[in-house]
C-alpha positions in Angstrom: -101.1 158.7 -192.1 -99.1 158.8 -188.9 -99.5 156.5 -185.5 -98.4 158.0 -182.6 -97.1 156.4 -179.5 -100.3 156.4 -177.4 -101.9 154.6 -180.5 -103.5 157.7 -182.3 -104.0 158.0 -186.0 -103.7 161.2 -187.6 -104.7 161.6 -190.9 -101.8 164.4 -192.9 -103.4 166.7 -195.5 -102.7 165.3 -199.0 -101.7 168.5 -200.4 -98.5 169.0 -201.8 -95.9 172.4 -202.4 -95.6 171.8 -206.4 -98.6 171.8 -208.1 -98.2 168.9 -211.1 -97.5 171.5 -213.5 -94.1 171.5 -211.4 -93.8 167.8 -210.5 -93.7 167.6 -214.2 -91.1 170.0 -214.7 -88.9 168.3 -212.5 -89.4 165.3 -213.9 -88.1 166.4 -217.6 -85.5 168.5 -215.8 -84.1 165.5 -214.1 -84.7 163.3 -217.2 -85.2 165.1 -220.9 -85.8 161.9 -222.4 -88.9 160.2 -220.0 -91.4 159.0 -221.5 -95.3 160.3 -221.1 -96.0 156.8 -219.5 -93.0 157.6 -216.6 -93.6 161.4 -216.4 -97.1 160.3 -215.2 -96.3 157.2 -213.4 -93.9 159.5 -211.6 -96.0 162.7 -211.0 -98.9 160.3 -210.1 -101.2 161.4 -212.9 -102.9 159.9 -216.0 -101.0 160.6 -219.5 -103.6 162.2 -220.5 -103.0 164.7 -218.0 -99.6 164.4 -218.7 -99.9 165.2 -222.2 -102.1 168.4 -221.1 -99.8 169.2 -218.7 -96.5 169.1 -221.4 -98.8 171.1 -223.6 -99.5 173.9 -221.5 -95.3 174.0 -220.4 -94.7 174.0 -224.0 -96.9 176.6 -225.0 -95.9 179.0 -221.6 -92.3 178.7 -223.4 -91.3 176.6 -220.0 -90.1 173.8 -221.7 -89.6 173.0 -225.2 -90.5 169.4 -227.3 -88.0 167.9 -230.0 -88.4 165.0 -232.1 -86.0 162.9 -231.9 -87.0 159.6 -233.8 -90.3 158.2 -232.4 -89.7 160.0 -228.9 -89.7 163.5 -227.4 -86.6 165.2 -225.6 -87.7 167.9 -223.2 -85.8 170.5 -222.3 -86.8 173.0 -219.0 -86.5 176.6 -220.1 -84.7 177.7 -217.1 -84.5 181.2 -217.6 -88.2 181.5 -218.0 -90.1 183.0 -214.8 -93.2 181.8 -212.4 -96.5 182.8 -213.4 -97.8 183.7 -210.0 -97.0 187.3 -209.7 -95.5 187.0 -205.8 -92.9 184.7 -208.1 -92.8 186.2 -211.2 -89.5 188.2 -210.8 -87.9 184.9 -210.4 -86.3 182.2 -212.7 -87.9 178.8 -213.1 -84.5 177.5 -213.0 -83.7 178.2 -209.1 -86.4 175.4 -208.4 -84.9 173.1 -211.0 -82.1 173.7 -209.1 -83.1 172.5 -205.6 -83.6 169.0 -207.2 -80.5 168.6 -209.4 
């Protein structure tokens, strides 16, 4: 919400550009070793949509899960392309790389 000077309230959308499939993304990109708790916390979601969310990047081949101990690494398949086929000639990795 944003007051202007004459004292007006105007109410913004609430969309966003990245759907949380891609705020997720970014989040592992930026840190391979978060947690479900932050990637939520983060993206603004529960961890149980995380945890859908990680599932559906790991079985799209976006990102891929390693066990390491009792926690997860990520790591953001960059070469992998968008889904949307106005995108799909293009490498995930070019928006990873707008927030590196």
């Amino acid at each position: 919400m944003y007051t202007l000077l004459m004292s007006k309230t105007v109410e913004m959308p609430e969309w966003t550009f990245l759907s949380n499939h891609g705020h997720v993304l970014v989040q592992i990109s930026m840190n391979s070793e978060s947690r479900v708790r932050d990637i939520a916390e983060a993206v603004g979601i529960t961890e149980r949509s995380a945890l859908s969310i990680l599932a559906d990047l790991e079985k799209g081949d976006f990102i891929s899960v390693e066990r390491v101990g009792r926690r997860n690494t990520y790591r953001v398949n960059p070469h992998k392309n968008f889904r949307h086929p106005n995108e799909a000639r293009k490498p995930i990795g070019a928006l990873m790389k707008i927030f590196s």
